[in-house]
N, C-alpha and C positions, 0 to 999 in steps of 0.2 A: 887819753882814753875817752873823755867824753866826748873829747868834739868826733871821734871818729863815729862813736855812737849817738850822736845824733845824723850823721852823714848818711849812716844806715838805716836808722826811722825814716829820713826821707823817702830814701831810696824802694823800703817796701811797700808803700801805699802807689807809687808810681808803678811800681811793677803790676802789683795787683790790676791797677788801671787799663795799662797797657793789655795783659790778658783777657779782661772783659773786653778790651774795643775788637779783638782777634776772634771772642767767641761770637761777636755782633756778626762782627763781616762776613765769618763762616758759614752762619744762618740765612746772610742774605742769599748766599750763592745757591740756598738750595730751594728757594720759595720758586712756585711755579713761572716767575715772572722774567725767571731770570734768561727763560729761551724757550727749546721743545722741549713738550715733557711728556712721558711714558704713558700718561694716561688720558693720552687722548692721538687718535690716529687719524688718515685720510684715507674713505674708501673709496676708490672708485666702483660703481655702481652696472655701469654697462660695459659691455664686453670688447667696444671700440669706443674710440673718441673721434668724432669728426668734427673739419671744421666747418661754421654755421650751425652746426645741431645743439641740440638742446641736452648735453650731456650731464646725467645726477652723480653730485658724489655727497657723499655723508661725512660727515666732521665724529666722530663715537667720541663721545669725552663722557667720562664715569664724575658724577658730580649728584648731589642730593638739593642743589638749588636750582627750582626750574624758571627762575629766572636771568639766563645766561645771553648774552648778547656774544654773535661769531660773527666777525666781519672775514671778508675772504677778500685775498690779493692771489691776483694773474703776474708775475715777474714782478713784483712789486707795487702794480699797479692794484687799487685798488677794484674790488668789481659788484658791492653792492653797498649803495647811499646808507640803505637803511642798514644796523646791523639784523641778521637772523636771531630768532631766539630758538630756533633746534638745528639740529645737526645737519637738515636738508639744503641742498643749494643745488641750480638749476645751471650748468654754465654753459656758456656760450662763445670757444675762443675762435678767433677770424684767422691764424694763419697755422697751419701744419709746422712740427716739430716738436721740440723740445719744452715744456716750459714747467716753471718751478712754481707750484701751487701754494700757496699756505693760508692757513686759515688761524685767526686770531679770537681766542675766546679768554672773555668777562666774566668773569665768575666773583661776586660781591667785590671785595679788592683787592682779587686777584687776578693775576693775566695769564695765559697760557698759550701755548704756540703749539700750532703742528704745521708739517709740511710733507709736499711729496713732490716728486719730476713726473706731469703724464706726456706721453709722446701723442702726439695729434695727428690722424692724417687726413689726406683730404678726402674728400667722400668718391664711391665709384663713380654714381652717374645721381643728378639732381642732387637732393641734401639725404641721400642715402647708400648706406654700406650692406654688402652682401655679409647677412649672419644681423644685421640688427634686427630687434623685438620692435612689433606691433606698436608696445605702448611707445616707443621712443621715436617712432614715425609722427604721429600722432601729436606728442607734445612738441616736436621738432615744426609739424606741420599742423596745426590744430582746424585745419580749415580743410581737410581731405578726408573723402568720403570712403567709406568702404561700399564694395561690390563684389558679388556673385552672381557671374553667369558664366557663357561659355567661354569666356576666357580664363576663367576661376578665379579665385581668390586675391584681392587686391584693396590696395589702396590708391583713390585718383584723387591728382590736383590738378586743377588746370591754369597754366601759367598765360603770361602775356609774352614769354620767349620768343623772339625773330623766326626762329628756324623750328622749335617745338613746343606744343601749345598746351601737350597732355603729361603729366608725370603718372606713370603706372609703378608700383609697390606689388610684385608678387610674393604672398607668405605661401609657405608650407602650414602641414596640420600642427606644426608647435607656434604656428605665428609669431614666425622668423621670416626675416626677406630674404627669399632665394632668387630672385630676378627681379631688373630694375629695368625700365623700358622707356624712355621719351620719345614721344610719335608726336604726327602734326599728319593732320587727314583731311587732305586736299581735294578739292567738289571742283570738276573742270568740265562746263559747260556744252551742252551737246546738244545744239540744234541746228535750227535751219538757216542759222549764223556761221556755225561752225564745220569743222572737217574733222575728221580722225587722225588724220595728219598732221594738224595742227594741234592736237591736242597730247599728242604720242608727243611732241616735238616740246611744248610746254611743260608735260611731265619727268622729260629728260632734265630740262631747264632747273625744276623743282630740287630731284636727286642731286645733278651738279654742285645747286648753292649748298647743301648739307653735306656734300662730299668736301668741299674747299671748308666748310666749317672745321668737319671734324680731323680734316689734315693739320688745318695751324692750332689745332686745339692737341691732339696726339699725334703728329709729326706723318711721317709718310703711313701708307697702309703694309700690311708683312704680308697680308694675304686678300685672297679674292681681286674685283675689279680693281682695277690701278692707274688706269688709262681712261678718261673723262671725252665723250667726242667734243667736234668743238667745230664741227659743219650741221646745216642743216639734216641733208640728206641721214649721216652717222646718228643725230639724237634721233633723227624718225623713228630708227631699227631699234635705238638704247632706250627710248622711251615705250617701247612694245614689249621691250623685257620687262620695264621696271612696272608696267602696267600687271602684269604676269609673276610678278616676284622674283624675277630670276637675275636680279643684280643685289652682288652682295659685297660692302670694302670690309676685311677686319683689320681695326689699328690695336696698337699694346696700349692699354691701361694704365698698368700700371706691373708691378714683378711680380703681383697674383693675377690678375686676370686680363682680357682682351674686352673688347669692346666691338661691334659691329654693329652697320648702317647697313638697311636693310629695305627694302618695301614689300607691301602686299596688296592686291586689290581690295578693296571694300566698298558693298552696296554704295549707291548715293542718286536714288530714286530713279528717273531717264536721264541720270546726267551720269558722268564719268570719276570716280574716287578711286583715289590712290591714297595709302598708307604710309607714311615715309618713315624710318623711327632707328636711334640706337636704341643698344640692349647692350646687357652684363649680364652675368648669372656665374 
């Protein structure tokens, strides 16, 4: 009988042991570090995401320490050196799709995780989406000016583009963009050098290289012109339209909207301008 009873002393102070290491483990599983946790989420901020734009989302974590470090990962990929110490982040992803967002906060020491999947796409036309806000043109574009006149309400950038040299932003009165415009406004010399002829014939020339643009960019056109001349004589006549406004290709977009190349005359002193430009809206 005794040696069984010491068998048994041993035995309960083990047990005992073993319960505390169970109650250890159990507590680790539930400290915020252990993955996502409830109280903290991923907002996205604007009402599209494109890609190159300057999209905001907000990290909300409920926390009484304000000095919290968020670092934020794009697919795992890390996306800012410094960690943030508030919930703002400015992102900037390069390709359309899928991609799984998370952001990582420091809280004295403790860790805490949140995540989300935002879908990306690409933008209509330049680095903007029909339905984006003023300010997210702006921070997208910080280098674009606003303007009113009679073309109304806008935002211009002027790029160094091959084919379009101006970015137009039209808002509505909630300044939101409802039309997005890239033109290139072409000055074609008119003196005692030149012909009308030759200049109806060069402004065919102009429309053409933007029509082949925007063909290998959005595939054939579905509607309007479709047929490019490709004789002297034939741009004479097409370049009289396009002087006149009366050539128009529209390509698909995208499954919301279309896209059209277009021109218009505009002043350019005693010399000859034409207006060349897609548009979206």
């Amino acid at each position: 009988m005794k040696k069984e009873f010491r068998h048994f002393c041993f035995i309960l102070p083990l047990l005992a042991t073993m319960t505390v290491l169970f109650i250890s483990c159990g507590s680790d599983d539930d400290e915020p570090n252990s993955g996502s946790s409830s109280n903290a989420k991923i907002i996205v901020k604007d009402e599209f995401v494109g890609v190159g734009q300057e999209n905001e989302l907000f990290c909300d974590y409920k926390t009484t320490n304000p000095n919290i470090a968020i670092t934020w990962f794009d697919n795992e990929t890390r996306c800012n050196a410094i960690p943030r110490t508030n919930g703002q982040f400015f992102w900037c992803p390069q390709r359309a799709g899928s991609h799984k967002v998370k952001a990582v906060i420091t809280d004295l020491q403790k860790m805490t995780t949140c995540e989300t999947t935002i879908e990306v796409v690409n933008c209509d036309l330049g680095l903007g989406i029909i339905g984006d806000t003023k300010d997210k043109i702006l921070r997208t574009i910080p280098s674009a000016k606003e303007n009113n006149d009679e073309k109304g309400h806008y935002l211009l950038k002027a790029t160094s583009d091959d084919f379009f040299c101006n970015q137009l932003y039209f808002l509505n009165s909630s300044n939101k963009v409802n039309k997005i415009e890239l033109n290139d406004q072409i000055v074609y010399d008119y003196s005692f050098y030149t012909t009308l002829r030759s200049n109806y014939i060069a402004m065919a020339n102009s429309f053409i290289e933007r029509y082949n643009y925007a063909k290998q960019k959005y595939g054939n056109p579905i509607g309007g012109d479709s047929t490019m001349p490709d004789n002297d004589e034939d741009k004479y006549q097409f370049g009289i339209k396009v002087y006149s406004g009366q050539v128009s290709s529209t390509f698909k977009l995208n499954d919301r909207r279309n896209v059209i190349l277009s021109s218009r005359y505009f002043p350019a002193n005693r010399n000859m301008g034409v207006c060349i430009y897609l548009e979206v809206s």
